[in-house]
C-alpha positions as CSV (number, residue, x, y, z in Angstrom):
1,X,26.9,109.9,37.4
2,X,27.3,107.0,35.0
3,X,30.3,109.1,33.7
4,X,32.1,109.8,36.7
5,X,31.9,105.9,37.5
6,X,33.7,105.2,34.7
7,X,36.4,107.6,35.0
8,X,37.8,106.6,38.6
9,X,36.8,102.4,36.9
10,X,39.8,103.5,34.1
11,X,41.6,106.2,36.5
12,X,41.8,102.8,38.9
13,X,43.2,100.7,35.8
14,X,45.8,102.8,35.1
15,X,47.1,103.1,38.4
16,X,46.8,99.6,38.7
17,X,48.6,99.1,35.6
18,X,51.6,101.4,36.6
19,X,51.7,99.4,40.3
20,X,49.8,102.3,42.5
21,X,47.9,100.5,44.4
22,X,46.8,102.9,46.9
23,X,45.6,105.3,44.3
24,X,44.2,102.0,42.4
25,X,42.4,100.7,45.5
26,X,41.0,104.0,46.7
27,X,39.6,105.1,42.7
28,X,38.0,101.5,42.5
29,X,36.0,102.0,45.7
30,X,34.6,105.3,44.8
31,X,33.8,103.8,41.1
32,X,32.3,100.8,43.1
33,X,30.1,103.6,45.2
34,X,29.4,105.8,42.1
35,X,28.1,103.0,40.1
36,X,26.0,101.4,42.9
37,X,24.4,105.2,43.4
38,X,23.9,105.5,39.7
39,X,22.0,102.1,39.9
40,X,19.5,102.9,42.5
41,X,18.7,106.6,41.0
42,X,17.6,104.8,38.0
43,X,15.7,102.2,39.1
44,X,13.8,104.8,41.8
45,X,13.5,106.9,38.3
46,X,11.6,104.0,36.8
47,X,9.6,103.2,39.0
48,X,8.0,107.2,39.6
49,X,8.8,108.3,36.6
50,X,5.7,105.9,34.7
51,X,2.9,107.8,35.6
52,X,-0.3,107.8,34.0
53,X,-0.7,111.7,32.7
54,X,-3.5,113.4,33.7
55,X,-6.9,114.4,32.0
């Protein structure tokens, strides 16, 4: 998930770069989304995922 962030994050450079600012806009905002999914997965796999194992 991490990955796909990054690729619209440099996908929304380059268009920015070459003066596409829809296409620059509209790959941040799904970088933006990506990256704050990717954030809350992990942390909700950090806190379950530290379980004492069982006997």
């Amino acid at each position: 998930m991490l990955s796909w962030a990054i690729l619209f994050l440099v996908v929304a450079l380059i268009a920015g770069v070459l003066g596409f600012t829809g296409v620059a806009g509209t790959a941040a905002g799904i970088a933006q989304i990506l990256f704050v999914v990717f954030i809350v997965l992990f942390l909700i796999s950090l806190i379950f995922g530290r379980r004492r194992p069982t006997v």
